[in-house]
N, C-alpha and C positions, 0 to 999 in steps of 0.2 A: 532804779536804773540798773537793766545787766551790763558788768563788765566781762570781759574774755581777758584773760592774762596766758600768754603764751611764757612757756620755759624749757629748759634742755638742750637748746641750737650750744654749736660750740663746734671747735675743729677736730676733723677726723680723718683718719688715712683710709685710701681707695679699698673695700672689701669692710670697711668695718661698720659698726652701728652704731646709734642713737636712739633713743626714745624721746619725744618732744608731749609737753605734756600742755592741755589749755584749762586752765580752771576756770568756771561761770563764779562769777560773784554778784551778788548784792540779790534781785525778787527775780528770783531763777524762774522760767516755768517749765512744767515738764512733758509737754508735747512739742520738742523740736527735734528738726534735722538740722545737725551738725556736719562739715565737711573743712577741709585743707586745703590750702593755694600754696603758689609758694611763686617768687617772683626773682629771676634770677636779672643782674646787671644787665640794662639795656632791652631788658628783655619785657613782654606783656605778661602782667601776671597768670596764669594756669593752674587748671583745676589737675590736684593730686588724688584727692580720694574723698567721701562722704560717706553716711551713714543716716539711714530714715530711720525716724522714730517709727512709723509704718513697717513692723514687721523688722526693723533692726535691717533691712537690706542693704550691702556695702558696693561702693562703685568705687572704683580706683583706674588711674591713666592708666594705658599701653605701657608707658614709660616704667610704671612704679608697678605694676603689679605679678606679683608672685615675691616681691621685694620689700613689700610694706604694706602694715597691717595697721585697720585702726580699732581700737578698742573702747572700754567708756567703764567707767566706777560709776555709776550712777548714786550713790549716796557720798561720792564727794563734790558731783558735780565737776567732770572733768573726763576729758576726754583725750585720748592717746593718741599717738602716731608711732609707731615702731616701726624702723627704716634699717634695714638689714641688707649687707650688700651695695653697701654705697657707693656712687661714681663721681667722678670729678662733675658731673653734668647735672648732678643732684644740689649742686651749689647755687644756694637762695636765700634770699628771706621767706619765713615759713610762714602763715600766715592760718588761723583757726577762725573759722566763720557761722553764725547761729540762725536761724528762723526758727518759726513756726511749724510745725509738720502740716506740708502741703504737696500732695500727690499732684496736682494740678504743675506744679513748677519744677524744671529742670533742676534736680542737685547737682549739676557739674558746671551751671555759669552761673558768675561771682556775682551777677547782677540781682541774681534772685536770693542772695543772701540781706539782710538786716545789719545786722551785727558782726563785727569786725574785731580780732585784736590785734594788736601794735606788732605781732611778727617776731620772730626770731634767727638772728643768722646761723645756716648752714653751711658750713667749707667743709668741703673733702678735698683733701691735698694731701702729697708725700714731703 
């Protein structure tokens, strides 16, 4: 059974940064697309950014991009978010999500993800 454990959320002031980190645990495999949600109060959860095992190609929202980078350690099995430039509106639970690498399915909706982790909160606030 793969787990996803999310880490890193915590409070930060408007302009600054975080890194949020997802480690895979337990019969990892290694042809997946990985990607980020992030769900903010009252709000539908949305897709932040992803990452195909196909060629490593990175997609990220309107919202987050030029602003947040996703990266990957692949020999610890874990994958990055680095959120630089943060805004009050960046305020969510962050959410790291797994499949299978499939060219066939959209990597920006949550439905075509498998595997889920439990999330981590994000506040930017002064």
């Amino acid at each position: 059974q793969v787990q996803l454990v999310e880490s890193g959320g915590g409070l930060v002031q408007p302009g600054g940064s975080l890194r949020l980190s997802c480690a895979a645990s337990g019969r990892t495999f290694s042809r997946i697309d990985m990607g980020w949600f992030r769900q903010a109060p009252g709000k539908e959860r949305e897709f932040v950014g992803a990452i195909s095992w196909i060629g490593g190609a990175q997609y990220y929202s309107d919202s987050v991009k030029g602003r947040f980078a996703i990266s990957s350690d692949n020999a610890k099995n874990t994958l990055y978010l680095q959120m630089n430039s943060l805004k009050p509106e960046d305020t969510a639970v962050y959410f790291c999500a797994a499949r299978a690498a499939n060219i066939y399915r959209s990597l920006l909706r949550e439905e075509n993800y498998d595997l889920w982790g439990q999330g981590t909160q994000v506040t930017v606030s002064s």
